[in-house]
N, C-alpha and C positions, 0 to 999 in steps of 0.2 A: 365759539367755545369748542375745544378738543377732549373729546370723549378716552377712556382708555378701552381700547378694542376687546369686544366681548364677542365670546359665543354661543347664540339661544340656537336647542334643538327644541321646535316648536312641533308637539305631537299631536295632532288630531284626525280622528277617526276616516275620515273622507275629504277629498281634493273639494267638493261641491260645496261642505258646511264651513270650508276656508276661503272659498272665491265669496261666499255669499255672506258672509258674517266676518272675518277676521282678516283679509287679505288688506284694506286700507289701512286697518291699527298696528298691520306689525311692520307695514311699509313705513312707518314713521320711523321705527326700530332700526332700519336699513340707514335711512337720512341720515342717525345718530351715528353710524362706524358700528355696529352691531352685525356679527354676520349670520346671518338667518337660514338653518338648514331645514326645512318641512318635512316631515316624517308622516305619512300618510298613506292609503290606499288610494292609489291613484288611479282614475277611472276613463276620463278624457280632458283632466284642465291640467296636467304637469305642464304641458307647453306656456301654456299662461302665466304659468306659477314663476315657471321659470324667468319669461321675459321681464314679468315685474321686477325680478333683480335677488332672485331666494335658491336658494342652493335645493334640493327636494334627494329624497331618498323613497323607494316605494316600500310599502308592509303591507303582507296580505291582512289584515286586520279583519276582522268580523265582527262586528255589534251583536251578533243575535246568537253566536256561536255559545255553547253548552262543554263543548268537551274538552274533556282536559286536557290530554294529548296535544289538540292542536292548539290548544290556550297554552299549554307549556314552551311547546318549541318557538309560537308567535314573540313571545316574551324574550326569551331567547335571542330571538334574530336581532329584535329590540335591542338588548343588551348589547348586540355586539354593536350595532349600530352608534350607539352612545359610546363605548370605549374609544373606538375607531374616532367620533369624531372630538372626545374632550371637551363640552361643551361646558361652559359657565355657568348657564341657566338654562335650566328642563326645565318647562311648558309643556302642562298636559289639561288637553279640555275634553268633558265629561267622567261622566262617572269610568267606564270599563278602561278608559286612559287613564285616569288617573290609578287606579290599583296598579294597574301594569308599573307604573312609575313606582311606584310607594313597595313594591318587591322590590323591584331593583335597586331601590334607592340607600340599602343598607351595605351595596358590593361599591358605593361612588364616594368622592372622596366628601370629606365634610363641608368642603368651600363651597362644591356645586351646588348651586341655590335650584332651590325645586320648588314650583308655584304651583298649584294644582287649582286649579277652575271648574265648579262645581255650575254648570249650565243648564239645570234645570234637573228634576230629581227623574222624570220622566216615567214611561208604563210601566217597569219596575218596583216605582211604589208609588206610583196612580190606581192601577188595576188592583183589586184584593179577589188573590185566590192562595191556593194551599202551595203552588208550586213559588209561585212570586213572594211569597212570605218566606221559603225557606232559604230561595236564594238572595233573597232579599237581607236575612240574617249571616246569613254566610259572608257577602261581601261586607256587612260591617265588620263582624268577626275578624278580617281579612285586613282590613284599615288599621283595625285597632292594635292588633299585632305587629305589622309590619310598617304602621307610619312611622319616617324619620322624624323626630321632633327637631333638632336642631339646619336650621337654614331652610324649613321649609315653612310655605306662606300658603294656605288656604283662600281664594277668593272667590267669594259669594256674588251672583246677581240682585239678587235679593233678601231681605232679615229673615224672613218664614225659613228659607234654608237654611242660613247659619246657625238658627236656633235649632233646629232639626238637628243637626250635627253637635250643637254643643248638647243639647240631650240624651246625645248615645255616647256622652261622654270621647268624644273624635277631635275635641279642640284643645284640650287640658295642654298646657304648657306648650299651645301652637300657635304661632302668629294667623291674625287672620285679618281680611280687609272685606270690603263693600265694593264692588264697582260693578255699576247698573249699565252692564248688558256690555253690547259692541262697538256703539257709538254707530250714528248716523250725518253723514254730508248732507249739511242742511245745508250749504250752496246750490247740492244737487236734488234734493229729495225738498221740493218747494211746491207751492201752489203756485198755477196756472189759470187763465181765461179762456177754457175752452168748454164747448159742450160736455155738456153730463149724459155719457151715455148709459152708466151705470145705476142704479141706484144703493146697491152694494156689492163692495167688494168684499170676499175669503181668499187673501193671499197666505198660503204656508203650505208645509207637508200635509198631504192628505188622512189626516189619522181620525181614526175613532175619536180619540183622548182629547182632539181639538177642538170636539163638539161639535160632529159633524151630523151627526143623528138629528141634535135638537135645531140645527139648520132646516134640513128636510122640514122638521115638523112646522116648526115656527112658519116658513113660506107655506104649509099648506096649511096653516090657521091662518092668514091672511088672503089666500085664494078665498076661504070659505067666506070670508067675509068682499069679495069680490076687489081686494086688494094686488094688482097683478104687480111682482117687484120683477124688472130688469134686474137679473141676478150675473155675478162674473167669480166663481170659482178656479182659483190659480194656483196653478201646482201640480205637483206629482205626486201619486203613491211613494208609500218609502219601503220595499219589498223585506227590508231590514230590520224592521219595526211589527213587532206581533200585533200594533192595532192600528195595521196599514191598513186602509180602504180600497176593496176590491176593481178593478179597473171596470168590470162590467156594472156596478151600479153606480159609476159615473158616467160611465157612458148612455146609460138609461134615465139619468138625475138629465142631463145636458139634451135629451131628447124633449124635454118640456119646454112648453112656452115660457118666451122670455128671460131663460134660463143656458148659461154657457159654461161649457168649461176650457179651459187651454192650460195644457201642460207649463210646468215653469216656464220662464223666459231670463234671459241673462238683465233686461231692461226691465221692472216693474212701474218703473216713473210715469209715463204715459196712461196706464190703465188706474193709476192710482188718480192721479188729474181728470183721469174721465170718470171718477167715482163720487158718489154721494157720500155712502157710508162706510169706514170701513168694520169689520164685524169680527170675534175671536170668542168664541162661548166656549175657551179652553178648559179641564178638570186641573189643569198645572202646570207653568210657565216658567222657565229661569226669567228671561226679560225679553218679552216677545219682540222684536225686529221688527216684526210686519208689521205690530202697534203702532209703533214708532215713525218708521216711514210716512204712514197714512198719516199720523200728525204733523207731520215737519212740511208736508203736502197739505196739511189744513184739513184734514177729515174730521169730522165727529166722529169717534167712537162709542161703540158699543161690547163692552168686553164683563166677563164673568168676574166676583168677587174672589179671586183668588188668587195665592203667590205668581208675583211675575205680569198680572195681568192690571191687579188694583197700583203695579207703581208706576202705570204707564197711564191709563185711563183713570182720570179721580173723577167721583160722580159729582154731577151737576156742573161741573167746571171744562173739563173737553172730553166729558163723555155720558154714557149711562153704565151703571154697573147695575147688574141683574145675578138670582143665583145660581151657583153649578147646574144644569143638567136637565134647567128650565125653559120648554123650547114656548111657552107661553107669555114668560119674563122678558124672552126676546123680540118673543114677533111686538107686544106692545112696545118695546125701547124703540125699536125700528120706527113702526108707526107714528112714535110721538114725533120720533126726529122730520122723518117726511112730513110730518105736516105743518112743521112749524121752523119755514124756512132762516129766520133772524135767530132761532136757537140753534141752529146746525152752522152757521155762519161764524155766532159767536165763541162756539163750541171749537172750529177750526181754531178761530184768531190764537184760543187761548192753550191750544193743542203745540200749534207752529214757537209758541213762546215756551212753552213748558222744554220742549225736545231741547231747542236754542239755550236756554238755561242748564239745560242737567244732563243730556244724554248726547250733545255734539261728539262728533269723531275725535276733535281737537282734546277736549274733555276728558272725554275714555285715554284718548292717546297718551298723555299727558300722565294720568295716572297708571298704567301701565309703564310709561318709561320710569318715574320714580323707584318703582319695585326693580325693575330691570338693573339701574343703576345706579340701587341702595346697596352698599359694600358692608353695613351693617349686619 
């Protein structure tokens, strides 16, 4: 079948959160005659990006950035970027991309279809303080005013966010969809026969916000009880993120027995095979990846009651769900699952069907191209 040639400027904040989440879904995009230009801060993967088969453009983009000045001219470059290339379809993932988008979106013409990807609401409005509450109003403020209503399509990872946004009244007369997360190659992301050298794994960015405190504690209420867990924390601080974790008290966490850390790796597949359980005591998730993975790999989970987290882990079925911010709810999830080896077994089996059924790459893909080349 012959596509009619389209062109997605695909905007997201970092080259790394596109290698590691979105680069397989938009290569489908490629296959279809879509020609795909990446807009991004690019840090050491354009090489990569590029050989996949993606056009790339760099933006100094800043997540963590405050001022205005360089919020204005960023936007700016932005814009011209977009005129320059005409694009069809704008794609923009997270929140400070998607504003960027939804200004400029009233200087583009009416045809260009604009999807905006709401990928988790994040420390923004996880954390409550006085500064994050005002900027926190401010950027709705910002939405509500300058979203395009006509040809744009809002897409949620999960309902706890769209309701969020249809509460601050952000959705009124705006198309809006579901699609759970980024999709995972379960060809690739499979279970294996090999030794368990782990007994859990914490694969993600290293944030506060992930639950990384109630980690600490949880392992040392199981010390007390002379519990010793082979621990494998993966990942990197994210320097970008106000509830990054500092490199020296990982470095001093990984000084304990039977406890490791190792920076990302482009590979997670191997350490997830060598993993018992995998763990995410996050405060708020678009649709955790990491869950995911360690399912489609046959892990039991054990993940926090909340968005993003309970549509990957359902309790009693391939995982445990415990509450926010409880490191005592955790260390006993862990506990149960370790000692009760044909309930962590069956918890995999039902984990690797869950991914296969709802969150394959094929899946996402798939839905994703419909939007792309709904002329609607």
């Amino acid at each position: 079948m012959r596509f009619k040639k389209y062109k997605l400027l695909y905007f997201v904040s970092e080259d790394e959160y596109f290698i590691s989440h979105k680069i397989e879904q938009v290569q489908d995009a490629i296959k279809k005659n879509i020609d795909v230009l990446v807009v991004t801060k690019f840090k050491k993967k354009e090489k990569q990006i590029l050989n996949a088969g993606f056009k790339t453009k760099h933006l100094d983009f800043d997540r963590k950035s405050l001022n205005p000045v360089k919020e204005f001219l960023c936007i700016l470059k932005l814009a011209v970027i977009i005129f320059k290339y005409k694009p069809n379809i704008i794609q923009a993932n997270a929140l400070k991309p998607i504003l960027y988008i939804s200004l400029i979106s009233y200087f583009l013409s009416k045809k260009t279809k604009i999807i905006l990807c709401v990928v988790g609401l994040g420390y923004l409005f996880i954390e409550k303080n006085k500064k994050n509450f005002l900027i926190k109003n401010i950027y709705l403020l910002l939405m509500k005013f300058t979203l395009r209503k006509k040809n744009s399509v809002f897409v949620f990872q999960n309902n706890d966010d769209k309701k969020f946004f249809m509460n601050k009244n952000l959705l009124r007369n705006v198309d809006f969809k579901i699609i759970k997360g980024s999709g995972v190659n379960v060809n690739k992301f499979c279970g294996k026969k090999v030794k368990k050298i782990y007994d859990i794994i914490f694969h993600s960015r290293l944030l506060y916000d992930k639950g990384f405190n109630e980690i600490i504690e949880a392992l040392e209420i199981l010390r007390k009880k002379k519990i010793y867990l082979k621990t494998l924390i993966l990942g990197d601080p994210d320097k970008s993120n106000r509830s990054s974790i500092d490199k020296s008290i990982l470095i001093s966490m990984a000084k304990k027995k039977n406890c490791r850390w190792i920076n990302k790796v482009d590979n997670v597949i191997p350490y997830l095979q060598k993993s018992k359980i995998s763990i995410l005591p996050s405060y708020r998730e678009g649709l955790p990846k990491s869950l995911l993975e360690a399912a489609s790999c046959k892990l039991p989970l054990v993940a926090t009651d909340v968005p993003g987290c309970r549509d990957v882990c359902k309790d009693n079925i391939n995982g445990i769900l415990i509450p926010k911010k409880n490191s005592k709810s955790l260390s006993k999830a862990i506990e149960k699952l370790l000692k009760n080896e044909s309930l962590m077994l069956k918890y995999g089996e039902n984990g690797r069907k869950l991914v296969k059924e709802n969150f394959s790459l094929k899946t996402i893909s798939d839905l994703f191209m419909r939007i792309y080349l709904d002329d609607n």
